[in-house]
PASEBA-1860 file (N, C-alpha, C; in nm, 3 decimals):
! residues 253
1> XXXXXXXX> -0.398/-2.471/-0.762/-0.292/-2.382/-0.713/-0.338/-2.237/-0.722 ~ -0.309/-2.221/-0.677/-0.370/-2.029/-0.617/-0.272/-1.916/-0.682 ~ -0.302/-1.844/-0.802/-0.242/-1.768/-0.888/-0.178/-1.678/-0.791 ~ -0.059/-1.581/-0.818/0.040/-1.541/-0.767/-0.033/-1.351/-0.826 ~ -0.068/-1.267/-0.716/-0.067/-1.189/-0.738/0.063/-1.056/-0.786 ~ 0.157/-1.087/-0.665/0.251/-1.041/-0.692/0.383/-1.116/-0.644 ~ 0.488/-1.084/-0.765/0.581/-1.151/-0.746/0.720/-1.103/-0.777 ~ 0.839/-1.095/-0.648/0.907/-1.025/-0.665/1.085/-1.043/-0.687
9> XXXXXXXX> 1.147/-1.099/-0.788/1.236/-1.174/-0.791/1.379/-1.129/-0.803 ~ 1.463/-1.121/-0.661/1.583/-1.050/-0.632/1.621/-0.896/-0.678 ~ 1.481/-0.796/-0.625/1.475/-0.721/-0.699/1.564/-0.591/-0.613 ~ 1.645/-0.535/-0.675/1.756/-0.409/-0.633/1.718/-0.304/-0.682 ~ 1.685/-0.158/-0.605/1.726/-0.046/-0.644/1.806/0.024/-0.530 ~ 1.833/0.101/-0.597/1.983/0.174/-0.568/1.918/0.329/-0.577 ~ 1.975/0.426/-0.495/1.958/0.591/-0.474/1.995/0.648/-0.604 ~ 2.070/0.578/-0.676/2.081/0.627/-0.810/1.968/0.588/-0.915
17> XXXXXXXX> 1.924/0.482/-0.893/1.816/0.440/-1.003/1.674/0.526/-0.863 ~ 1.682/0.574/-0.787/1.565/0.687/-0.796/1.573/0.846/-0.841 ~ 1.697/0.833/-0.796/1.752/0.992/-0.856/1.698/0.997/-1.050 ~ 1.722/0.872/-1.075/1.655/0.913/-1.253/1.546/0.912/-1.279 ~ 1.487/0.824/-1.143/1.300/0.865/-1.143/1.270/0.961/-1.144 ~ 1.343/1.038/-1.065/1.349/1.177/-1.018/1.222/1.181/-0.886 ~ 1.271/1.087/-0.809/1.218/1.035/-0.682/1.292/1.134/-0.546 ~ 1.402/1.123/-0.607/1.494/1.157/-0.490/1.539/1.314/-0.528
25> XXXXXXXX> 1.514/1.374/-0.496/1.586/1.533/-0.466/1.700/1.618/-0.374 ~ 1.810/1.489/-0.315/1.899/1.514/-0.279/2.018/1.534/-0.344 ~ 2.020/1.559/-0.453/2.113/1.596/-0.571/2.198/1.416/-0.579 ~ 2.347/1.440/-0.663/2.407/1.353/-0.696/2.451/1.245/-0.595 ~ 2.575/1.314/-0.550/2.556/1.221/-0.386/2.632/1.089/-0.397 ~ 2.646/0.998/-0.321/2.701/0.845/-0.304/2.577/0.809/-0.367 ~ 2.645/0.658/-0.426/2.481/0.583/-0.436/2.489/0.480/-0.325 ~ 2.377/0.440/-0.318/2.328/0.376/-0.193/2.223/0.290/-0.238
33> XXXXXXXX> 2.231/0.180/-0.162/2.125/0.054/-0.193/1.978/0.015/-0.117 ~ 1.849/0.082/-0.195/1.718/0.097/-0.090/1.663/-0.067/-0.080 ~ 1.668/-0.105/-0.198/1.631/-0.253/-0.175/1.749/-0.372/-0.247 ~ 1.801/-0.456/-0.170/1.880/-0.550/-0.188/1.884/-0.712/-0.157 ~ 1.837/-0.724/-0.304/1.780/-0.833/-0.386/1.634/-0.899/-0.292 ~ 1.539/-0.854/-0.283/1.380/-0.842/-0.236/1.294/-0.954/-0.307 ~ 1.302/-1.065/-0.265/1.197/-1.166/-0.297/1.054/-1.188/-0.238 ~ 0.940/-1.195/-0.301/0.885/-1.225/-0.240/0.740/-1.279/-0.331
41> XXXXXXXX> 0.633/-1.312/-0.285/0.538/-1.380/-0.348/0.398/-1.362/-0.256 ~ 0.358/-1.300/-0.333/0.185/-1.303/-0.242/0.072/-1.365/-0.350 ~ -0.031/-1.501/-0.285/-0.080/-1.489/-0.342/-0.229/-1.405/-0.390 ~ -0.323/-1.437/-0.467/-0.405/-1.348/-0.518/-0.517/-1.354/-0.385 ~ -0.610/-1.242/-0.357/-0.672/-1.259/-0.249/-0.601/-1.271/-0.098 ~ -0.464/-1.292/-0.064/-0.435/-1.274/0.036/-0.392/-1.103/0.043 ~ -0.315/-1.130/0.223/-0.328/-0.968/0.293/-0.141/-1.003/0.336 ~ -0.081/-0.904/0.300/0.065/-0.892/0.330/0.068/-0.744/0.414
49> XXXXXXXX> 0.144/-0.790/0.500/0.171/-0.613/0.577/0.295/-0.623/0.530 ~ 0.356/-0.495/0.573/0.558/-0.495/0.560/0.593/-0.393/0.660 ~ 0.664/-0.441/0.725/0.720/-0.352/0.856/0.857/-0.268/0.855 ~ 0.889/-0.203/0.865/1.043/-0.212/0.872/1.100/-0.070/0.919 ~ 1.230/-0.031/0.900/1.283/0.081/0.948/1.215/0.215/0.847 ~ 1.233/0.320/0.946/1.193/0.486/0.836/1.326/0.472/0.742 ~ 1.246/0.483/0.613/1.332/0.450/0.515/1.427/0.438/0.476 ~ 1.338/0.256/0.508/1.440/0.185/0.473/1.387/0.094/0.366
57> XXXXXXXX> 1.294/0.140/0.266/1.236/0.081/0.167/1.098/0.038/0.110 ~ 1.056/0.069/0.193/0.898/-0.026/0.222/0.776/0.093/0.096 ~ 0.807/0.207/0.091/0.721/0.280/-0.018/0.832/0.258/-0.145 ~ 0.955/0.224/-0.130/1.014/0.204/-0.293/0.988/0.075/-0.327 ~ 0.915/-0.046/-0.225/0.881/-0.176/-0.275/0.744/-0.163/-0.348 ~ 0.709/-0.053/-0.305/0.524/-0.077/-0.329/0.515/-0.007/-0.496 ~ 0.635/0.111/-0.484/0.633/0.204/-0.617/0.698/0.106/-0.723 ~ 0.776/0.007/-0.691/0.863/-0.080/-0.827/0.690/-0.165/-0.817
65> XXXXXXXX> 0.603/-0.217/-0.795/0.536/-0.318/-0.819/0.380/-0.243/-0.908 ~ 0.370/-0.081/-0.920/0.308/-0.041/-1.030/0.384/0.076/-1.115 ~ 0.495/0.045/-1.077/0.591/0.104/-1.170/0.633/0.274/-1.148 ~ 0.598/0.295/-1.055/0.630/0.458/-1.022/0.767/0.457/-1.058 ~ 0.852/0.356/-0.974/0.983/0.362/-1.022/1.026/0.212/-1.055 ~ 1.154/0.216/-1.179/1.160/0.092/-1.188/1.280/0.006/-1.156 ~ 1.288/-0.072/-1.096/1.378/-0.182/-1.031/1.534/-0.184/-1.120 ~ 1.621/-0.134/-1.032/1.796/-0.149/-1.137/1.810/-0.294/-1.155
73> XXXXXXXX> 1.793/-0.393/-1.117/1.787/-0.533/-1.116/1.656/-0.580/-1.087 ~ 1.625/-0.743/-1.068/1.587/-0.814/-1.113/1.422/-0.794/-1.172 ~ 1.321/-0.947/-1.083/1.171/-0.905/-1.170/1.098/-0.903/-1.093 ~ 0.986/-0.823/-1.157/0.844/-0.782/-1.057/0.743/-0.808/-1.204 ~ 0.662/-0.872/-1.098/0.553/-0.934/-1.183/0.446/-0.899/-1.144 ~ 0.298/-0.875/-1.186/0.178/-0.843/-1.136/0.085/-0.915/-1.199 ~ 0.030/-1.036/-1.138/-0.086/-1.115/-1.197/0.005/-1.164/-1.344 ~ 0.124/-1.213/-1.318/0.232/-1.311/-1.404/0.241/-1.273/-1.500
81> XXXXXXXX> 0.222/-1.127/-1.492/0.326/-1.071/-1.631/0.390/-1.002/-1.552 ~ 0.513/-0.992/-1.635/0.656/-0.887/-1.586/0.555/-0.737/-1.587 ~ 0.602/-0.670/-1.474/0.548/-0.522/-1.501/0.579/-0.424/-1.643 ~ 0.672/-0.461/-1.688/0.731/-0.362/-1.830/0.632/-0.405/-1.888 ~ 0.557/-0.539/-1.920/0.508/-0.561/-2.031/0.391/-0.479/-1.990 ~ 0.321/-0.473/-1.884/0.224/-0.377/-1.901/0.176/-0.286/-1.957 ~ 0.019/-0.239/-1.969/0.017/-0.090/-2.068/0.027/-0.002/-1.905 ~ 0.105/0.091/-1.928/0.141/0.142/-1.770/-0.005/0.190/-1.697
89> XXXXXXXX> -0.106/0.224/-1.785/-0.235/0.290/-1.729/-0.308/0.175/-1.690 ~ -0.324/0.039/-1.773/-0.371/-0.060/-1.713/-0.315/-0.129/-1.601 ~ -0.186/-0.145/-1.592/-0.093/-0.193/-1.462/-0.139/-0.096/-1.344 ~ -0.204/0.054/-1.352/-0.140/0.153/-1.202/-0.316/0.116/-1.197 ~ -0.428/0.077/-1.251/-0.567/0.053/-1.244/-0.540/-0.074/-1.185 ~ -0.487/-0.171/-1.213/-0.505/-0.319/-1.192/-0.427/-0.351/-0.997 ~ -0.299/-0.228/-1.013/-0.224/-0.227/-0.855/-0.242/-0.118/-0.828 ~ -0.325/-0.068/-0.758/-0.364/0.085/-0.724/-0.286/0.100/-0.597
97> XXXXXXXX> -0.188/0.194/-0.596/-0.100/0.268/-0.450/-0.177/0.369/-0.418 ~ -0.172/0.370/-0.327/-0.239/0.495/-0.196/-0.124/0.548/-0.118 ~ -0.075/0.673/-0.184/0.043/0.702/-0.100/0.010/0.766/0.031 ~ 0.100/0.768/0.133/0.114/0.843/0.260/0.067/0.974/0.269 ~ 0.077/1.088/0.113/0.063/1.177/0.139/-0.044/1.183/0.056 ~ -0.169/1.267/0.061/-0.267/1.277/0.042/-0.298/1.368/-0.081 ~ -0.353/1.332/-0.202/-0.342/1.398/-0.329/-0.525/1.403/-0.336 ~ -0.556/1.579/-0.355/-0.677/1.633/-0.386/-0.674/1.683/-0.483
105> XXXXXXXX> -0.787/1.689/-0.536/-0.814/1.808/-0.672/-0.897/1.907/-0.627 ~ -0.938/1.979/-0.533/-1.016/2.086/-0.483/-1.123/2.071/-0.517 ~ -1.184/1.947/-0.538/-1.329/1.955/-0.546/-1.437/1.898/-0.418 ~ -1.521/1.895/-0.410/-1.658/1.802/-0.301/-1.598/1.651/-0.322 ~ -1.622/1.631/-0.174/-1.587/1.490/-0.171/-1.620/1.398/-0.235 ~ -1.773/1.435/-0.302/-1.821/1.370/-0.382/-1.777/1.350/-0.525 ~ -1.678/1.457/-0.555/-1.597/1.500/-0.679/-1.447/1.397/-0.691 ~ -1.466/1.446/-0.574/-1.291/1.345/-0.539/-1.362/1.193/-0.539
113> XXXXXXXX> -1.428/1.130/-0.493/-1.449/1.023/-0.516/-1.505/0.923/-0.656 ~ -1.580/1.059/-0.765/-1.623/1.021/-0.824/-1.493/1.005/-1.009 ~ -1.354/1.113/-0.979/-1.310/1.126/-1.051/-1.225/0.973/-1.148 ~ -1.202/0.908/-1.092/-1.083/0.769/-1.123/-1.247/0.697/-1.205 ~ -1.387/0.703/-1.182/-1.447/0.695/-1.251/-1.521/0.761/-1.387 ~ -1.467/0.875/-1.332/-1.492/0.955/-1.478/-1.352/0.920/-1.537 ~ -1.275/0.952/-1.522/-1.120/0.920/-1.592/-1.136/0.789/-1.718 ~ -1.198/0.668/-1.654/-1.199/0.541/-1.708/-1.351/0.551/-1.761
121> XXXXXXXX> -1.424/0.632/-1.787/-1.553/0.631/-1.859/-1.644/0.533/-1.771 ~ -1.648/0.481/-1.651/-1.727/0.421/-1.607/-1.800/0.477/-1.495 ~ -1.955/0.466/-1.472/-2.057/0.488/-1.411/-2.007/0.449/-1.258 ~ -2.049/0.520/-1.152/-2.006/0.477/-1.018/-2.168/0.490/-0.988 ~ -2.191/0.393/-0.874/-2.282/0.315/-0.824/-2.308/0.433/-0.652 ~ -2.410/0.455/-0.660/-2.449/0.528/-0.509/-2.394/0.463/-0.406 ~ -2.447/0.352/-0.449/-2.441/0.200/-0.316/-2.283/0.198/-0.317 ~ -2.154/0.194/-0.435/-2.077/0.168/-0.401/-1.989/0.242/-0.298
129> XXXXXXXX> -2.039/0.368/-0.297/-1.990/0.535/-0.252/-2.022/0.488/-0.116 ~ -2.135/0.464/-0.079/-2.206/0.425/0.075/-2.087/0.331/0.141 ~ -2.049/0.225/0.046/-2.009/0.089/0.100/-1.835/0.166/0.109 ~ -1.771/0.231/0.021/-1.623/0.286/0.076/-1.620/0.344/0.177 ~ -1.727/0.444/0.157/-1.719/0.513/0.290/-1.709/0.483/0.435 ~ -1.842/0.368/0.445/-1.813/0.251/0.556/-1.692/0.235/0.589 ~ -1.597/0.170/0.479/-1.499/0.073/0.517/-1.390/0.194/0.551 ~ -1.374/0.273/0.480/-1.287/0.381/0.559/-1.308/0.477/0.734
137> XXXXXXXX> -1.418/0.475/0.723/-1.480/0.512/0.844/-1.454/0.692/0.832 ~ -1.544/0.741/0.730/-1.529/0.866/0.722/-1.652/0.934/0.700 ~ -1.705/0.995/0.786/-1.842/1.046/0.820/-1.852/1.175/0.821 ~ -1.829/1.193/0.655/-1.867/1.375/0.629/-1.963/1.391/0.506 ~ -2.035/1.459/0.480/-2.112/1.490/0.372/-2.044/1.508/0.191 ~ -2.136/1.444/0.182/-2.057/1.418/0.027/-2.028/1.569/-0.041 ~ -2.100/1.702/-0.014/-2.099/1.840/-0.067/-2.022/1.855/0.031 ~ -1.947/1.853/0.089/-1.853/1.911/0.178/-1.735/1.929/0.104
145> XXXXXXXX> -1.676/2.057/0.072/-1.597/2.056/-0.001/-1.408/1.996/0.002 ~ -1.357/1.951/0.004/-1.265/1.850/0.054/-1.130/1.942/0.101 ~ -1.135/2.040/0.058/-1.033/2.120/0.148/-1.021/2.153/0.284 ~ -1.164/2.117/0.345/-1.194/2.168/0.443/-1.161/2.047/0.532 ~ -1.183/1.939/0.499/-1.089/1.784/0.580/-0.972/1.790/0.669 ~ -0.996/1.750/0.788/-0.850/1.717/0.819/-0.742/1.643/0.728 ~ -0.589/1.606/0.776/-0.506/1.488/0.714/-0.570/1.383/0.719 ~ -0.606/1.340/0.814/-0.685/1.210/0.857/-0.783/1.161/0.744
153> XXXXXXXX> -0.846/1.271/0.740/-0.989/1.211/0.648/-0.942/1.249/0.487 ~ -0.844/1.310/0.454/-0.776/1.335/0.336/-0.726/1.217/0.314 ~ -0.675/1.124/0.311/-0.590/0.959/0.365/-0.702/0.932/0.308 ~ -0.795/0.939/0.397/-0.920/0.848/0.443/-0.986/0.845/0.278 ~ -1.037/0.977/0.236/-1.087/0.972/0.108/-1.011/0.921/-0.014 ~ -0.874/0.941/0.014/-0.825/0.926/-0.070/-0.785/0.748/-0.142 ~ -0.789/0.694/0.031/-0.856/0.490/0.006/-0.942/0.452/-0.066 ~ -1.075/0.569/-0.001/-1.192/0.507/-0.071/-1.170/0.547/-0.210
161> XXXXXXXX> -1.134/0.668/-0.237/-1.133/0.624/-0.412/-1.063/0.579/-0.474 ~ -0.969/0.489/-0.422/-0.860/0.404/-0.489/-1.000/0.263/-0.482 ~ -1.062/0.247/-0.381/-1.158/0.134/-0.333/-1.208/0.114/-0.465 ~ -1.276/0.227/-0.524/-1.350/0.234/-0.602/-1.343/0.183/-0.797 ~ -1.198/0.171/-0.750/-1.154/0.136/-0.867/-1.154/0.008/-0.915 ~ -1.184/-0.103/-0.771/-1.227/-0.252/-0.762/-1.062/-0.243/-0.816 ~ -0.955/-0.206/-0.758/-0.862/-0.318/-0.845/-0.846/-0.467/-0.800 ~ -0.716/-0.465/-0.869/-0.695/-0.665/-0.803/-0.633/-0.646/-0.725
169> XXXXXXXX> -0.588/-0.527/-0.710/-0.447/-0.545/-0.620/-0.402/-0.392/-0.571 ~ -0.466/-0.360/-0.405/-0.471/-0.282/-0.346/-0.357/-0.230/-0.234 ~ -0.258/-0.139/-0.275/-0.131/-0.103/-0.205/-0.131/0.005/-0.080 ~ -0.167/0.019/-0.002/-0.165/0.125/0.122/-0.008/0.135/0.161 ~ -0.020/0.256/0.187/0.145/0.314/0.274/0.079/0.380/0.362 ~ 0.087/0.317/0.479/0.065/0.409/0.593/-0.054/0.444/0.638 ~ -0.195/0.376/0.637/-0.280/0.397/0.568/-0.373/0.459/0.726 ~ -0.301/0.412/0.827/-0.342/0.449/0.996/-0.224/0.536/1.029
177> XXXXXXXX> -0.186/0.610/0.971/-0.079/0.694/1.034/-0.092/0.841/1.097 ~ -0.263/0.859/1.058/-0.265/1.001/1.117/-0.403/0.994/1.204 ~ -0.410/0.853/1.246/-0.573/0.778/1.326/-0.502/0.744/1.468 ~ -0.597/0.743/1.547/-0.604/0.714/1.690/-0.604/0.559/1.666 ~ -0.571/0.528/1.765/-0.571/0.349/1.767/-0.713/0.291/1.749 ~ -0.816/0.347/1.816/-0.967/0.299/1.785/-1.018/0.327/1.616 ~ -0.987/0.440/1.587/-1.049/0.442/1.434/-0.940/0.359/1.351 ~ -0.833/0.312/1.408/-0.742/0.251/1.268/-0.803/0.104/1.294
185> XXXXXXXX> -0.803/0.065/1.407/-0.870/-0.070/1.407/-0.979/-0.087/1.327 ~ -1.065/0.022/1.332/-1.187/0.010/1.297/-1.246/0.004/1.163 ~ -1.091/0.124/1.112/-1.079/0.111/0.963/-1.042/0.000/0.843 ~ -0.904/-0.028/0.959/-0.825/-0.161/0.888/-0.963/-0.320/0.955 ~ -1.015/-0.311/1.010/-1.095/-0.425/1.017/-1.261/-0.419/0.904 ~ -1.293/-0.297/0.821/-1.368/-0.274/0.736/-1.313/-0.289/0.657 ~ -1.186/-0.237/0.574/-1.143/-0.260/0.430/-1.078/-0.396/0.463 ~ -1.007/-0.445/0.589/-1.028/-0.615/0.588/-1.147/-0.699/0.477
193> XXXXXXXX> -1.269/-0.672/0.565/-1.356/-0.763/0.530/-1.439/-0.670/0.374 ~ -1.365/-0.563/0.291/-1.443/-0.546/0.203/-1.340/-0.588/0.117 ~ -1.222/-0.629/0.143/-1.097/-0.710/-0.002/-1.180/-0.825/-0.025 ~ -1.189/-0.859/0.118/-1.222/-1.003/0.086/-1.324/-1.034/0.058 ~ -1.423/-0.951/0.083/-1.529/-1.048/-0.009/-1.534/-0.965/-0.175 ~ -1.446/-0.855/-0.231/-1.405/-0.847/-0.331/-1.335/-0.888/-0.422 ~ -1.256/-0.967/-0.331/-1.125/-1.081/-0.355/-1.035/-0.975/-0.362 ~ -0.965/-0.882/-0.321/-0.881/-0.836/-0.379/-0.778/-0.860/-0.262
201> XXXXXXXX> -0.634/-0.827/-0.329/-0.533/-0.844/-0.289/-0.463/-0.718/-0.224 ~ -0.462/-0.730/-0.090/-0.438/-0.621/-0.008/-0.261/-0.636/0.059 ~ -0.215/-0.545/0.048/-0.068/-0.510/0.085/-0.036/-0.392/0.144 ~ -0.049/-0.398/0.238/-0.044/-0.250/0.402/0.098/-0.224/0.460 ~ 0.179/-0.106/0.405/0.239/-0.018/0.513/0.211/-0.011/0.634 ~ 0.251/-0.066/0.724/0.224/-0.022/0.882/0.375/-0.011/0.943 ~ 0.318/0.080/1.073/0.459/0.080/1.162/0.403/0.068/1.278 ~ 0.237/0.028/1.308/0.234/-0.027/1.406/0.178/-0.202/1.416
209> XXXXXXXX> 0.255/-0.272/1.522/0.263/-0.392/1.520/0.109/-0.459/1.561 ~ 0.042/-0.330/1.618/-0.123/-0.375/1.665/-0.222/-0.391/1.576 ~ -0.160/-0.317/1.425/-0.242/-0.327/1.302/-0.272/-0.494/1.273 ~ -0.163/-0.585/1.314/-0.119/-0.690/1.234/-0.274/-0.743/1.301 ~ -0.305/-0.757/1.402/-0.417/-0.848/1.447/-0.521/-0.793/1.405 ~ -0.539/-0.733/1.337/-0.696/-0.709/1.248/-0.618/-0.710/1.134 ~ -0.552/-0.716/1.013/-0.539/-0.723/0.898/-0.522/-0.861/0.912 ~ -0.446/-0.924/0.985/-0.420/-1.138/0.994/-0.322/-1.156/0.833
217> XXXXXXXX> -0.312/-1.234/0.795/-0.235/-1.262/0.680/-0.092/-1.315/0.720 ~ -0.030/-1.240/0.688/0.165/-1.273/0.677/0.179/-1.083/0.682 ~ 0.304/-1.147/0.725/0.361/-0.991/0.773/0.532/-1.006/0.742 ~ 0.595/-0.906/0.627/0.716/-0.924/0.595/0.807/-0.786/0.656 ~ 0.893/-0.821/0.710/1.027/-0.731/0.783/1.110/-0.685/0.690 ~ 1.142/-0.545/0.660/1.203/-0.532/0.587/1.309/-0.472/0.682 ~ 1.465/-0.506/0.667/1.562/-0.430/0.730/1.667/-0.415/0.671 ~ 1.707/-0.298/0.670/1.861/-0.232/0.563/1.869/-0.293/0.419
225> XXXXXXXX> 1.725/-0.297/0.388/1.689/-0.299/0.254/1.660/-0.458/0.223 ~ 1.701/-0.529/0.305/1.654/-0.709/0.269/1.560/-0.738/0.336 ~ 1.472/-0.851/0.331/1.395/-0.913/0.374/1.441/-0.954/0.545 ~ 1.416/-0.931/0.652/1.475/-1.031/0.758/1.370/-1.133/0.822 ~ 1.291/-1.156/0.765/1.168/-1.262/0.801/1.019/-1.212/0.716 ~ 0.981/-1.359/0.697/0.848/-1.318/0.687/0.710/-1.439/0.763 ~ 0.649/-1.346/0.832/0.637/-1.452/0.930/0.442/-1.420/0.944 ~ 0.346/-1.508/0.998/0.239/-1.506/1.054/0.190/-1.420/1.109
233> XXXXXXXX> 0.080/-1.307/1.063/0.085/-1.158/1.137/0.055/-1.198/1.272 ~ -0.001/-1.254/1.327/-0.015/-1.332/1.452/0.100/-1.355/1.501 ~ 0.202/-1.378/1.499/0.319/-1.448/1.534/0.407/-1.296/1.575 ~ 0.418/-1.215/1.484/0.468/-1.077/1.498/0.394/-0.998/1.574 ~ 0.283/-1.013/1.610/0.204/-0.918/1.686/0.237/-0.981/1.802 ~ 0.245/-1.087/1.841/0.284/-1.210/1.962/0.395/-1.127/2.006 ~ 0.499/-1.108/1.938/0.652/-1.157/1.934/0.726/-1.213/1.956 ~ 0.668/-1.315/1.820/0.709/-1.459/1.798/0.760/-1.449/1.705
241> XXXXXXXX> 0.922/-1.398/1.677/0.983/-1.375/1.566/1.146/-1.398/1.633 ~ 1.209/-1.401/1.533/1.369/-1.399/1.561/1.428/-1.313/1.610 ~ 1.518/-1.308/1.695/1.614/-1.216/1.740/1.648/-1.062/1.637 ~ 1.650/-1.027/1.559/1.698/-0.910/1.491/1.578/-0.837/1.457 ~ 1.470/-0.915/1.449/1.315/-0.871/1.433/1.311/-0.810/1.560 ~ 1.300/-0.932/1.677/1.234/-0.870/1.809/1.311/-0.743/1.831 ~ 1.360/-0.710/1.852/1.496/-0.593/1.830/1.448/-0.466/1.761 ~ 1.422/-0.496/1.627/1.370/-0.361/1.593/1.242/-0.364/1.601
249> XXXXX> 1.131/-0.480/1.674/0.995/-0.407/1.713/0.981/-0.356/1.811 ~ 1.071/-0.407/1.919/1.075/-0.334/2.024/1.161/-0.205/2.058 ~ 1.175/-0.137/1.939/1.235/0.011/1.896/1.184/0.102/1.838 ~ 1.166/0.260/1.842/1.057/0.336/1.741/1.093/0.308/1.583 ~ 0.991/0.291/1.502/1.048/0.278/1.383/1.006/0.393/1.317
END
């Protein structure tokens, strides 16, 4: 049986349980429900996308599963321990998120890539630097100082040094959102084939439905905070899905 990377059991948050994260900066307010009761199960080594409305949940699913924020109800598990039990620095190493927006420290790219290895006292490999870079598809000089990057390649670096961290369990939000359709293919079909022969467990933000045929896996719908299918990324890229799906793919999301 094939161990359960992540696992997510009727899990609820509410605009109030981010407001105490201090996620949300719209002051007090109504509360409101971002995810309502969210099951789900991936196993280890597979590829999950998640689709769904502008927020309408899909970066507060990825933040409850290394704990940025934590779930008002039920359980989230990572490699079958509950996330609380985690040591929180070993849990955000073991499920590494790559958020949407792009976090530098003003150093050479080579600086930015090399830091999550100095952090953890471990040696980074030339060859491994060569091989992220590949899979991101980012073709600038390692002394190039990283301010000088577009958004694009800010994203871009900012994958590869999550890459670098070999976790088990690799979270993208959005990860083609500031790429032309040729380089996202090109990208998402390199860190494709570098999970897998890493084994790692890949879970992709997308909002476009063309991603699904180069990532392959399962592809889960998220709408007004529940699950509304989870179906064959093949099948969704088709649109070969149910009525309330086809509906909002064939709408801007």
């Amino acid at each position: 049986m094939v161990e359960a990377a992540v696992q997510l059991t009727d899990v609820r948050v509410t605009s109030r349980g981010l407001r105490a994260a201090r996620l949300n900066t719209g002051g007090e307010g109504a509360d409101s429900v971002i995810l309502d009761g969210v099951s789900l199960e991936v196993a280890a080594g597979a590829t999950l996308s998640v689709l769904g409305e502008s927020g309408g949940g899909k970066s507060t699913l990825f933040r409850t599963i290394n704990r940025l924020i934590d779930a008002d109800a039920g359980n989230v598990n990572v490699l079958g321990k509950g996330v609380r039990e985690w040591d929180i620095r070993g849990l955000r190493r073991t499920a590494v998120y790559v958020a949407q927006r792009s976090y530098l420290f003003g150093g050479t790219v080579r600086e930015e890539l090399y830091l999550p290895q100095k952090w953890n006292g471990q040696p980074t490999l030339k060859l491994a630097v060569a091989d992220v870079m590949q899979a991101v598809q980012l073709k600038v000089e390692l002394e190039r100082p990283s301010k000088e990057l577009s958004e694009g390649q800010r994203h871009r670096l900012n994958i590869a040094r999550a890459m670098l961290l070999r976790p088990k369990l690799l979270l993208l939000d959005e990860p083609t959102g500031a790429l032309d359709v040729r380089t996202a293919r090109e990208m998402l079909g390199e860190i494709k084939r570098w999970v897998e022969n890493e084994g790692i467990t890949l879970m992709c933000i997308t909002h476009r439905p063309e991603d699904l045929e180069v990532l392959g896996g399962d592809a889960l719908i998220l709408l007004g905070g529940k699950v509304a299918g989870r179906y064959p990324a093949a099948d969704v890229a088709a649109g070969k899905v149910d009525a309330d799906v086809s509906a909002f793919l064939g709408s801007p999301s």
